[in-house]
N, C-alpha and C positions, 0 to 999 in steps of 0.2 A: 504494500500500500504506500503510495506516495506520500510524504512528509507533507505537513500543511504550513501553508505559508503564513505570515503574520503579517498585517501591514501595520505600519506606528499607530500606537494609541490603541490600537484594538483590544488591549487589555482593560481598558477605562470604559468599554462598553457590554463585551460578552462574556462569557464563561470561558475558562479554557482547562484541556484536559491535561492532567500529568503527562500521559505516555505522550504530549504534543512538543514538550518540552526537553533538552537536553540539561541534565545533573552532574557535576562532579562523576557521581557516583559510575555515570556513564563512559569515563576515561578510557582508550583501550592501551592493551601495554604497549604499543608503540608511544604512544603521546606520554604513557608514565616512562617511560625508559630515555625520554627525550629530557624530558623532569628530573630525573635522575642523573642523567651525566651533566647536566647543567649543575646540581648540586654539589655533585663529589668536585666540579673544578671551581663554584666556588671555597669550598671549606679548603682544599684542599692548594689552590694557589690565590687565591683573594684573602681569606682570614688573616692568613700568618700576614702577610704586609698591609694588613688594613692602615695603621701607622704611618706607614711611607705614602702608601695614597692619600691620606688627609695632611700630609706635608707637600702634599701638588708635586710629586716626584711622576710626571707627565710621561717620562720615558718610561717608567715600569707598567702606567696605565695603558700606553700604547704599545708595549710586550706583549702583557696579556689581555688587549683587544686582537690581538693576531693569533694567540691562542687559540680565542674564542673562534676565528676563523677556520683554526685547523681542527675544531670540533663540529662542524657545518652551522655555529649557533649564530652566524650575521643571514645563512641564508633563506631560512625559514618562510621569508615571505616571497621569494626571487621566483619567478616561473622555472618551471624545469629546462624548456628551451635556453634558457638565458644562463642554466647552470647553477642554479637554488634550488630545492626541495619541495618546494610550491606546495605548503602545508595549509592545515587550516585554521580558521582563528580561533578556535578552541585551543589546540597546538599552541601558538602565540602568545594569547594568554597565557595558557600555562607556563610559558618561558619567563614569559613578562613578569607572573605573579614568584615564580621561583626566584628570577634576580634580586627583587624585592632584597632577599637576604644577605646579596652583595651591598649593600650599603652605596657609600660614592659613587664608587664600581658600577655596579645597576645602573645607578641615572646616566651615567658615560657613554654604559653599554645600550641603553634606553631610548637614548636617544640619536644616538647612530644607527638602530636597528630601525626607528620609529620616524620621527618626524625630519630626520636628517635622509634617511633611504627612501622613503615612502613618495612623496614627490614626485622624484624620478620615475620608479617604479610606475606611478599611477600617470602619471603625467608626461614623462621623458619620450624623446622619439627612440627609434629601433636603434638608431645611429648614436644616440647620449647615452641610452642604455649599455650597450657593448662597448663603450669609450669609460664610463666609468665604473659601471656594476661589480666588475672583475677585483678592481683593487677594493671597493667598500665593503666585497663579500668575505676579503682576506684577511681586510682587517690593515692593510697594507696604506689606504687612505680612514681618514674619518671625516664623517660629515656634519655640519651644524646647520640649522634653522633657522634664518634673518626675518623675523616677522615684526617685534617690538621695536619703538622707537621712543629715545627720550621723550616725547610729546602725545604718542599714542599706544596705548597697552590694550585696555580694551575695546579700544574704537582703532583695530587695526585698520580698517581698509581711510581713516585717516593720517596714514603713513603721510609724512615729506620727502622721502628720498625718491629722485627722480632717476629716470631714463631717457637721453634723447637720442633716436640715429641718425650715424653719423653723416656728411654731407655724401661721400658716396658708398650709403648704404650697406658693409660692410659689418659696422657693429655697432654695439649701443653706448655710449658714453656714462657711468651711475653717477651719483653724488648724493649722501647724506648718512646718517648714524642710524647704526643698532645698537640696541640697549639689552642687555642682561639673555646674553646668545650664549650659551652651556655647549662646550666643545669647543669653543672660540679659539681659545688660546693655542691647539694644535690641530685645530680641524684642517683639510687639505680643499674639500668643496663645501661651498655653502650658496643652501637656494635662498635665493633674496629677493624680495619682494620692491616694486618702485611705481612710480605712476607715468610711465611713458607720455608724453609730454604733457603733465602735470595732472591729468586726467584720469588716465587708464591702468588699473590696477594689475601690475605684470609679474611674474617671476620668471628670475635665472636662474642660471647654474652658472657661478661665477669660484675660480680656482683659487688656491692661495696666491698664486704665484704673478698671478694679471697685477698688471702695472696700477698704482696707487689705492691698489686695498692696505690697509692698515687695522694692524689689532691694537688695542688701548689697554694697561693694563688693568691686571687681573682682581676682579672687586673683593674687597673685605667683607665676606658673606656671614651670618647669622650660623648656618646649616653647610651640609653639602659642603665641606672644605676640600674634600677629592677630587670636586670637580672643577673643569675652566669654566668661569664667567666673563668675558669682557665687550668693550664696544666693539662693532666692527666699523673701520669707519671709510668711506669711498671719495676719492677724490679724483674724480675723473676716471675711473675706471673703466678702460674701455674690453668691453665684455662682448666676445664674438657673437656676430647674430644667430649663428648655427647652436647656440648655448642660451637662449628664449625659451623658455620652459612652457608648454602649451601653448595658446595663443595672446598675442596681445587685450589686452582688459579682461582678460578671463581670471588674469590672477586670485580674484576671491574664493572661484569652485576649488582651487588649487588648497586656498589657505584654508578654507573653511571642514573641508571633506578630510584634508589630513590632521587638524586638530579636530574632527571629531573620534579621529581613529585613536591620535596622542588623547584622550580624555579616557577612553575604554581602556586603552593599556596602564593608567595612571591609577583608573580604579583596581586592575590585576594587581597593581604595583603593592597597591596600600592594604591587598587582602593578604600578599604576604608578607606586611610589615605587621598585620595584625598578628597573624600565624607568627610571627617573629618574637613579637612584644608577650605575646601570652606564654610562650614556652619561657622566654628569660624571667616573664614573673613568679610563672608555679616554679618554677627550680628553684627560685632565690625563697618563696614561702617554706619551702620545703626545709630550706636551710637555716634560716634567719629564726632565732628562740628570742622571745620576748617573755615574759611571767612565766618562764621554768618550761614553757611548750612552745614547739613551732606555729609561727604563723598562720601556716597553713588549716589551724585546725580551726581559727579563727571566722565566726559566720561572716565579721566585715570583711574579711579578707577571699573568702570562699565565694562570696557574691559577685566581686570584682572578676574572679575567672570566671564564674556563670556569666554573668552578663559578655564577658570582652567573647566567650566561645559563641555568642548568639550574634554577636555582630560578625565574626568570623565564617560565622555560616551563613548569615545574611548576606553578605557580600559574596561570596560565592554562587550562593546561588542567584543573583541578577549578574554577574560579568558572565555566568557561563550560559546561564537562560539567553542572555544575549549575543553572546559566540554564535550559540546554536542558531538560533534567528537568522544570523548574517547567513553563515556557512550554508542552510538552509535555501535560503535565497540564491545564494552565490553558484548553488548546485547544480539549477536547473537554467542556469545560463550554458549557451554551448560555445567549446571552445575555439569551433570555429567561423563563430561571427566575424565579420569586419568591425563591429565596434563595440567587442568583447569588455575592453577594458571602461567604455565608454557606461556599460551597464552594471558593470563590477563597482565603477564608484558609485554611480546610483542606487545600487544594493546598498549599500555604506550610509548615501546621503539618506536614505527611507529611517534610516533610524536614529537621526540629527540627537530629538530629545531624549530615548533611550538611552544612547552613547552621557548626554548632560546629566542622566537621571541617574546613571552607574555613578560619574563623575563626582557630585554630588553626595550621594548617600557613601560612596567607601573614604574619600577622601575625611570625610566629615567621620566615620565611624573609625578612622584608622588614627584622628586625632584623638577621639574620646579612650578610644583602647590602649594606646600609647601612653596617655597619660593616667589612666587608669592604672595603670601597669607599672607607669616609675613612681605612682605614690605605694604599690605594695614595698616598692625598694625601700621608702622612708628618705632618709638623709643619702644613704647611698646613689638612690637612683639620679643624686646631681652630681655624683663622681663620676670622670670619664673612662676610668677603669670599667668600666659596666657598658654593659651593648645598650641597655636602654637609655642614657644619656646621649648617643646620636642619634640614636631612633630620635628622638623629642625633640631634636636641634634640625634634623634634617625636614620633620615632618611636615613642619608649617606651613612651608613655600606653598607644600601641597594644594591648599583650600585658594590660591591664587594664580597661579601657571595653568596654562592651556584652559585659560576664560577663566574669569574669578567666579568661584560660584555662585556672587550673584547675577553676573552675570547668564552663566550656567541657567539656573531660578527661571529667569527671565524668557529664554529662548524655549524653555519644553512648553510652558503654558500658550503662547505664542506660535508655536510648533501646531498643537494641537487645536486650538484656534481657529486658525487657516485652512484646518482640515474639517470642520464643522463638527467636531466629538463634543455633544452635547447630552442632555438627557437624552433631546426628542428622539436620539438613538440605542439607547439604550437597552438590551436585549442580553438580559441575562434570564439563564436556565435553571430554576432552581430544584427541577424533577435532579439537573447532574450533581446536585451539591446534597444529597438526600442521603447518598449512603456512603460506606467504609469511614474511613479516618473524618476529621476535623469537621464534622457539623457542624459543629457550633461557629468553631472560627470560617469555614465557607459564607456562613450566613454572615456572622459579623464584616466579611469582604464587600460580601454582595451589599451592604448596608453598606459602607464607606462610599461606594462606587456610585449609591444613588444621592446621598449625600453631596459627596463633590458635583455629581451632575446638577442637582439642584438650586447648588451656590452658584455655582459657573453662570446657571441661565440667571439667578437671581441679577446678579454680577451686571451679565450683557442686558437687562432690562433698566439697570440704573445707570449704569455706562454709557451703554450702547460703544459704539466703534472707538470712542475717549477713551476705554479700557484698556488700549496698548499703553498709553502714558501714565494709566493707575499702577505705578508701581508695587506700593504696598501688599496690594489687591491681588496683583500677577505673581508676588510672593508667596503669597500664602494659599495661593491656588498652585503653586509647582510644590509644595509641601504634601498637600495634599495626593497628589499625582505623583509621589516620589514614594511614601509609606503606602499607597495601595499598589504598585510595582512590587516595594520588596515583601511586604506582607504573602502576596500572590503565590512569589516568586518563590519563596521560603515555604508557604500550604502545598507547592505543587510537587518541589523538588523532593521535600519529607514524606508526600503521598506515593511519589511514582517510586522512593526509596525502599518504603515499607512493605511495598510485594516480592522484594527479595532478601532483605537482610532479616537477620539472626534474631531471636526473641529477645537475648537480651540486648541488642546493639537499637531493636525496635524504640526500649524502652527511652533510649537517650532522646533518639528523634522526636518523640511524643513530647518528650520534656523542652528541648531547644524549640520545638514548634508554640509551646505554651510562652514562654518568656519570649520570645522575640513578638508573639501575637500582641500580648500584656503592653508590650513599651510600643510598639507600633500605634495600637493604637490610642495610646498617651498622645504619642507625637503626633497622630495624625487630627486628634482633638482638640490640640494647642492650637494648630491650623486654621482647623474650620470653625472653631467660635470666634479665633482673632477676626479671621473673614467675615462672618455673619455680622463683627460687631461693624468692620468697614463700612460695608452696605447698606446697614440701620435694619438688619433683618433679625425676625424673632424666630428662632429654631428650637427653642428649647423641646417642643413636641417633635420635633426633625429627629434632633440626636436622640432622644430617649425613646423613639421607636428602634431606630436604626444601629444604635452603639450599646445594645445589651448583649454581653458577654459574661459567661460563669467562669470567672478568675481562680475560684478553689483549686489548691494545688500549685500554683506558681511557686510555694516555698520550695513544696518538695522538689520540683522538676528545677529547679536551681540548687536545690543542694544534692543530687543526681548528679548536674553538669559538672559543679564543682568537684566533686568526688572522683569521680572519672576523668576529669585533666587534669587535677594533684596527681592521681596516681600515674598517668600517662607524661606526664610535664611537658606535655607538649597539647595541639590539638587534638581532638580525638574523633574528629570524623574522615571518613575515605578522602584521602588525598595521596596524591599522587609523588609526593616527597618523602 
């Protein structure tokens, strides 16, 4: 039977089945064994010099990016023709979410792999491609991302740096700054973005080596001290015309489609800094005696791994729900179209907000877990002696790079919007939500779902089309839209898991599905009354039909989780690590 396809927001209107969706749990050993060797070379050549990389020793980061090369792990995303693996984003993810545990390393690697290759990739012609894919595959160049600019961060396409060509035709002439480019300082190509004569938003592919590019030095960052930060700056750069990256003033589909990709990999990123920050907490409770017994046996302290394993699951299950989505999509494209790749980004661009909505919620959940996590440290957890002391340093940037999450916020409600997902569509099946697991909590979704619908039209009837510039309002309507995603995402993943795992492995699932349900819809209640109160709307009979849910149990199904990652000290759901 064919796989069903999703188009964006269809979650916010129907039902949808477990066996529809791709879980974790659904990994095959290829994708785990890919997971795997990614791990043994970070422990085993990233750890021991993690030190010299956060002292910007550049030459050893650019060693073992050629490493990574000679383990096929830059080529992952590269067609096969082209001499990549041509894997799938489920795959990706998993890579993505693995480096996570490389610390510096990861972001280097991250974004060489990501918003520095991908461009080309989606965008490059046949002829840029085989000119430079060979060495970014090797590891032999590296490449960075010119998108920001001292004056424009999140109003990219208000870039200043210009492009004119030349009088005869020949090449493009750049001029102007980028601001806070990660790889900077020894990248070899970077795609750059400029407004061809002051107008048209463009990207190239411009080398180190072209005459009047200049690197600025290297910023005094907060986090991330492993990696390069600096301006890049152009002063007449003349940039071959054969080195135009897509078409002239296309450049936005370029910027827009590849950070929504950098947003998806960013949320893999922060599910395995989660996975990261939880194992360094339960070992260190396991260790740490306070009043004559370990920590660990402590309820305050037991709740904190309950809760941080529920975000850990949470995020998992929406980056891979959404792998599968893509990959899904991406399936039934054939590959020998004439404008294959033309539909491949499009498969990409279909799920703008989803990609925001991942971004979003792990970003946000890998800050609270993180910190969650170096307060079980106590005093320790602000020594640098401790892996969770960079975790917390490095993590911040997060909720800012590849679109600040408010902006993020802004763009899913907007997204959806556009595409008319209102009540008046709304068609949910509540004969599917009738039997096996999570009754309760299916109904409590399907009640979120009619809820947001209901605000939303409240919303566009006081608005009206003004509602784009209600910011507030677009806020707390993508809140909304964000906890009923991973709610879903979390009832589905636990549903379709439950028909094959172990009686007692059952019991954890039943329990992470109870506490994530519990705080989801806290959060998703903070949302909709802030909203209702924007509006001047009375919902108090809204929420108290639609948000009743039998809580009993959440201790225990928390002191379950906790029990089971003390003992474990690490995560304890199927993962691929």
């Amino acid at each position: 039977m064919p796989k069903r396809i999703f188009n964006s927001g269809e979650f916010l209107i129907k039902s949808i089945a477990c066996d529809d969706v791709f879980i974790p749990e659904d990994f095959t050993d290829e994708q785990k064994q890919i997971a795997e060797t990614s791990m043994q070379f970070i422990v085993n050549e990233i750890w021991p010099i993690n030190d010299q990389i956060e002292a910007k020793n550049f030459e050893l980061v650019r060693l073992n990016l050629r490493k990574c090369g000679e383990l096929g792990l830059m080529m992952i995303d590269t067609p096969e023709e082209l001499g990549g693996l041509e894997l799938d984003k489920v795959t990706s993810m998993l890579v993505s979410e693995t480096f996570a545990f490389a610390k510096s390393f990861g972001l280097t690697y991250m974004c060489h792999t990501g918003i520095g290759m991908l461009p080309l990739l989606y965008y490059g012609t046949r002829e840029q491609k085989e000119r430079y894919l060979g060495d970014l595959m090797s590891g032999a160049w590296v490449a960075a991302y010119c998108l920001t600019e001292p004056g424009s961060g999140s109003d990219a396409l208000g870039a200043k740096s210009t492009a004119v060509l030349s009088d005869d035709g020949s090449h493009y002439i750049l001029n102007g700054t980028k601001q806070f480019i990660t790889n900077s300082g020894f990248s070899d190509l970077y795609t750059v973005f400029a407004q061809v004569d002051k107008k048209y938003f463009t990207g190239f592919l411009v080398e180190r080596s072209f005459e009047g590019l200049e690197i600025g030095p290297e910023e005094k960052k907060m986090g991330n001290h492993g990696t390069s930060t600096c301006q890049v700056i152009m002063n007449n750069v003349k940039v071959p015309v054969e080195n135009l990256l897509g078409e002239v003033g296309k450049g936005h589909k370029i910027a827009f489609n590849v950070l929504n990709i950098g947003r998806f990999k960013l949320g893999a990123t922060c599910t395995g800094q989660i996975k990261y920050a939880l194992a360094e907490g339960a070992r260190y409770a396991n260790e740490r005696k306070q009043f004559n017994t370990y920590i660990s046996n402590f309820g305050a302290i037991r709740e904190k791994l309950a809760d941080v394993t529920a975000m850990a699951f949470a995020s998992e299950a929406v980056v891979y729900r959404l792998a599968g989505m893509i990959d899904d999509r991406h399936a039934i494209i054939s590959n020998n179209t004439d404008d294959y790749y033309a539909e491949y980004q499009r498969g990409i661009e279909e799920y703008a907000a989803e990609c925001a909505i991942v971004k979003v919620l792990c970003t946000e959940y890998g800050a609270k877990s993180i910190d969650t996590m170096l307060q079980v440290h106590g005093g320790y957890g602000y020594i640098a002696e401790y892996a969770i002391e960079q975790l917390y340093r490095d993590e911040r940037v997060q909720r800012i790079w590849e679109g600040t999450n408010e902006v993020n916020r802004l763009l899913i409600p907007g997204t959806y919007l556009r595409k008319g997902l209102n009540n008046n569509l709304l068609s949910l099946d509540p004969e599917a939500d009738s039997e096996g697991y999570f009754i309760a909590e299916k109904k409590l979704l399907n009640g979120l779902k009619t809820i947001y619908s209901e605000l939303i039209d409240s919303a566009l009837t006081t608005f009206g089309t003004k509602i784009s510039v209600e910011q507030e309002v677009l806020l707390t309507l993508a809140d909304m839209m964000i906890q009923v995603f991973a709610l879903e995402s979390v009832l589905l993943r636990a549903g379709k898991a439950l028909k094959t795992t172990s009686d007692t492995k059952a019991t954890l699932y039943l329990a992470v599905a109870k506490v994530c349900t519990f705080k989801m819809r806290q959060d998703f209640m903070g949302a909709a009354e802030q909203c209702a109160a924007f509006i001047s709307r009375d919902a108090t009979e809204l929420f108290s039909i639609h948000t009743r849910y039998p809580s009993s149990g959440l201790l225990q199904a928390k002191q379950q989780l906790a029990e089971a990652t003390s003992l474990a000290e690490k995560y304890i759901f199927p993962t691929a690590q």
